[in-house]
C-alpha positions as CSV (number, residue, x, y, z in Angstrom):
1,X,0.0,0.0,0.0
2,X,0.9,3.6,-1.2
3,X,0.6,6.8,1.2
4,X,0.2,10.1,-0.2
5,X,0.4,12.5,2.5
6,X,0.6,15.5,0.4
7,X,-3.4,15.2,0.0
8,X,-3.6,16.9,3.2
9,X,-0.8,19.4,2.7
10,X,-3.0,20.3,-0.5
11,X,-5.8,20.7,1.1
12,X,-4.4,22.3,4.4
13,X,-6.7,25.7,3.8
14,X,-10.0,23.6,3.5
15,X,-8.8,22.0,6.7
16,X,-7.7,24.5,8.9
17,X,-11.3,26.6,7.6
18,X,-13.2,23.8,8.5
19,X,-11.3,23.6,12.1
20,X,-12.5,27.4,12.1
21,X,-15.6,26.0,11.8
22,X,-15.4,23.4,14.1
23,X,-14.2,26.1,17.0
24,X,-17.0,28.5,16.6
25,X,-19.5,26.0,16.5
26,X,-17.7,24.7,19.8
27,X,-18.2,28.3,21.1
28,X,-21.5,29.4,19.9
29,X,-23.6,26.5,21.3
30,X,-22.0,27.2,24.8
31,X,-22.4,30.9,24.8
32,X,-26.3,29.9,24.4
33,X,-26.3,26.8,26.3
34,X,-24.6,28.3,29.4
35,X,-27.3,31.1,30.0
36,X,-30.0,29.0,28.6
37,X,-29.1,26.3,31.3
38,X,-28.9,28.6,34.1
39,X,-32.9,29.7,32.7
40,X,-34.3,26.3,32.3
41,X,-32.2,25.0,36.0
42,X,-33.9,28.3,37.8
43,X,-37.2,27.3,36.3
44,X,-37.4,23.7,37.2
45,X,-36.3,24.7,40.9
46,X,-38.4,28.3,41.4
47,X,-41.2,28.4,38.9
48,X,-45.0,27.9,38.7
49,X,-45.8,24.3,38.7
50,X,-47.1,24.2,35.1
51,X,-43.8,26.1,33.9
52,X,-41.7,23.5,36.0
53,X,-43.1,20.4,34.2
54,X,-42.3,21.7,30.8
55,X,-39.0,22.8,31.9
56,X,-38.4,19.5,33.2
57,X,-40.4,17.7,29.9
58,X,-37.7,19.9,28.2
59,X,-34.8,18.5,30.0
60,X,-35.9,14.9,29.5
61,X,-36.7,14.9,26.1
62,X,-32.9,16.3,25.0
63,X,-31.2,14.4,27.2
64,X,-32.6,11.3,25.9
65,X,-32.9,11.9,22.7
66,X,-29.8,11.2,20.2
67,X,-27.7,14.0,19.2
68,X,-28.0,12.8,15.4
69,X,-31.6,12.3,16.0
70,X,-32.1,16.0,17.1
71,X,-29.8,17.2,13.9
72,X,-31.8,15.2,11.7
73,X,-35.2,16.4,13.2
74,X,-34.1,20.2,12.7
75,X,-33.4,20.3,9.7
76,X,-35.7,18.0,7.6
77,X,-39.1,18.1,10.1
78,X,-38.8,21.9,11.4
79,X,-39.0,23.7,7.9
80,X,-42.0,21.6,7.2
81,X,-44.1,21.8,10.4
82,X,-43.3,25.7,10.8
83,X,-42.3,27.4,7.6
84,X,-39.2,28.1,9.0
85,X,-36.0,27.0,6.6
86,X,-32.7,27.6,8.5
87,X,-29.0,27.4,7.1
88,X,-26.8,24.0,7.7
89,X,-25.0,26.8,10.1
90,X,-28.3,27.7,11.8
91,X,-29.9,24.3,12.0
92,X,-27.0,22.6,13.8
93,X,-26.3,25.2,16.0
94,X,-29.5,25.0,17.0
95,X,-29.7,21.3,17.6
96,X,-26.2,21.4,19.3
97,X,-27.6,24.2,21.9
98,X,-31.5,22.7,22.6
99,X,-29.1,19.6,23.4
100,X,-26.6,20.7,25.6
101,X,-29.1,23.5,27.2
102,X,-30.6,20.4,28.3
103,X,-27.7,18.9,29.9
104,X,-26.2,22.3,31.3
105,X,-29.5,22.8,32.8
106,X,-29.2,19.5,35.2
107,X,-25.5,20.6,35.9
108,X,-26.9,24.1,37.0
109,X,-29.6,22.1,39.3
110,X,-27.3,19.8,40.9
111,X,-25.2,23.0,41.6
112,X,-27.9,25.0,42.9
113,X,-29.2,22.4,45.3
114,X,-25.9,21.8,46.3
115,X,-25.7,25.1,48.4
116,X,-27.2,25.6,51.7
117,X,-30.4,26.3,51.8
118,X,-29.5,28.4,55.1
119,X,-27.7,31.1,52.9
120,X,-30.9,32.1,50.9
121,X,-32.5,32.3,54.1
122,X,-29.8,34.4,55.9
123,X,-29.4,36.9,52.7
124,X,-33.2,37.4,52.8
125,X,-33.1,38.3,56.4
126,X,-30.4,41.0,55.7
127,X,-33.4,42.6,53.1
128,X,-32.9,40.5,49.8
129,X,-35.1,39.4,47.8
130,X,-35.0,35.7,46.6
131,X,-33.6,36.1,42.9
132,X,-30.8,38.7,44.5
133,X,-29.9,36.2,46.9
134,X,-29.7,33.5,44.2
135,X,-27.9,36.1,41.9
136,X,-25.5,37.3,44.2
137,X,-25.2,33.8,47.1
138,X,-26.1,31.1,45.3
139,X,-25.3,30.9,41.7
140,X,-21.5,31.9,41.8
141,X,-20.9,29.4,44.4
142,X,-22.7,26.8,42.3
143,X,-20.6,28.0,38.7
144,X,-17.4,27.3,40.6
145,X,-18.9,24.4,41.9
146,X,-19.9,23.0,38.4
147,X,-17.4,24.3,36.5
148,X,-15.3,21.2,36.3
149,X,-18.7,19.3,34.7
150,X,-18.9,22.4,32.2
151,X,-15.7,21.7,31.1
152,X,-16.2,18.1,30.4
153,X,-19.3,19.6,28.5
154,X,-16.9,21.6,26.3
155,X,-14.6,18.6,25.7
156,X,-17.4,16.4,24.7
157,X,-18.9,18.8,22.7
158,X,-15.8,19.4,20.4
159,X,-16.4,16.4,19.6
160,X,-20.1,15.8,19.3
161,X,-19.8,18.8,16.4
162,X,-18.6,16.3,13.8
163,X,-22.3,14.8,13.6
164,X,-23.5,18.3,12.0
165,X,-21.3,17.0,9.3
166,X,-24.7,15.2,8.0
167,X,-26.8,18.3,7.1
168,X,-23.4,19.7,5.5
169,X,-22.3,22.0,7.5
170,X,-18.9,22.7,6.4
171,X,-16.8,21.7,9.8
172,X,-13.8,19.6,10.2
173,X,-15.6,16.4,9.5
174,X,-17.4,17.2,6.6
175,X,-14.5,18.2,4.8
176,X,-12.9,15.8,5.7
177,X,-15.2,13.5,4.0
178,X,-15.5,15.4,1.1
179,X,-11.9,15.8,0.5
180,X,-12.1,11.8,0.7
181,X,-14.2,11.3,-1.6
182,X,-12.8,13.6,-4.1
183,X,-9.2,12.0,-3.9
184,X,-10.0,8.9,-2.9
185,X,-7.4,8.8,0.1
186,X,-9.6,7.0,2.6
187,X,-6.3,6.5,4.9
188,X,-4.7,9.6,4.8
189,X,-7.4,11.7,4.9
190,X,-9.4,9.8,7.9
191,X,-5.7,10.2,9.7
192,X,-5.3,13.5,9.3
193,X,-9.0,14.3,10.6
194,X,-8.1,12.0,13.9
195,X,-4.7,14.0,14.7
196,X,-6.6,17.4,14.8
197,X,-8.9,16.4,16.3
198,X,-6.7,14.8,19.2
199,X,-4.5,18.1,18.9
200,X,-7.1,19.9,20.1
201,X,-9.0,18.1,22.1
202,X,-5.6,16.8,24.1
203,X,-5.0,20.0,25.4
204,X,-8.5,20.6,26.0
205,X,-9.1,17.3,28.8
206,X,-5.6,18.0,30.2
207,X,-6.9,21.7,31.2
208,X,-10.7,20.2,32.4
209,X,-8.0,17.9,34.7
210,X,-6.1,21.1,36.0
211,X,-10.1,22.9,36.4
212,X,-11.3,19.7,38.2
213,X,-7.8,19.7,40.7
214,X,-8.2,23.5,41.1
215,X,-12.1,24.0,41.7
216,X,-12.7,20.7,43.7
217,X,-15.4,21.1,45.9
218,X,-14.2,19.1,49.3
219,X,-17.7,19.6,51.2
């Protein structure tokens, strides 16, 4: 058998764009899965009744739904129920964030109940109201106290991108694949997708290891 490794170098802009890609995907569904879980946690804990069963519907359906599943649903069933046609870009970032939101939310929860209940109680005596003593007592404890599960999020979500690469969004794995099947390098190309994606992510569990030593919650 035959290697050509200068595929990849030939295609080394298509690859480090589709990394690009990759990344922001990475950071968009966080930026809206981080806020979004802190909503849906404070919802299932605080809220009306009827507001905490759909929250909590919400929660359960994600999280036990397949990721793929969720891709596939968004972007071939939403534009026909609701009218609504949204770009490869759109659709999976929006699958990506209803499914992390989901699990982000939990993480938030556990957080959240993880606190004393006394300190709500104290800050309320002192003249707060309940959400400034959950803004201002409760929640940063709980980030610091989750952050090392957030991380793990990230890492896992890095990863979890590549399965937008079925609705064509143009991210690492997708190129990959196309750059495959246009050369017909199956080895080279599927090796070179594997050693960026352990370059980065690498780097990425040895700092969730450093946030898990340096944010352990002994209590």
């Amino acid at each position: 058998m035959i290697f050509d490794w200068s595929v990849v170098g030939a295609h080394r802009d298509a690859l480090v764009a589709a990394t690009g890609m990759t990344v922001l995907l990475t950071v968009a569904t966080m930026a809206i899965a981080v806020p979004c879980g802190i909503v849906v946690a404070g919802l299932r804990l605080y809220a009306w009744a009827p507001v905490r069963t759909l929250a909590t519907a919400y929660v359960e359906l994600f999280r036990n739904l397949p990721l793929i599943l969720v891709v596939y649903w968004a972007f071939y069933v939403l534009p026909i129920s609701t009218g609504v046609g949204l770009s490869p870009f759109a659709t999976g970032l929006a699958a990506l964030a209803l499914n992390v939101t989901a699990y982000n939310a939990e993480t938030f929860r556990a957080g959240i109940n993880s606190i004393r209940r006394g300190q709500v109680e104290a800050a309320m005596a002192l003249g707060m109201s309940r959400v400034q003593a959950l803004r201002r007592i409760v929640l940063p404890q709980a980030v610091r106290r989750v952050l090392p599960v957030l991380a793990s999020t990230w890492v896992s979500l890095f990863k979890d991108t590549s399965l937008v690469s079925v609705i064509a969004v143009s991210e690492l794995a997708y190129v990959a694949m196309q750059i495959r099947a246009q050369s017909f390098r199956v080895l080279e190309m599927l090796t070179a997708m594997a050693a960026i994606y352990w370059l980065l992510g690498y780097p990425q569990a040895k700092l969730v290891d450093w946030i898990q030593r340096r944010y352990a919650v002994t209590e």
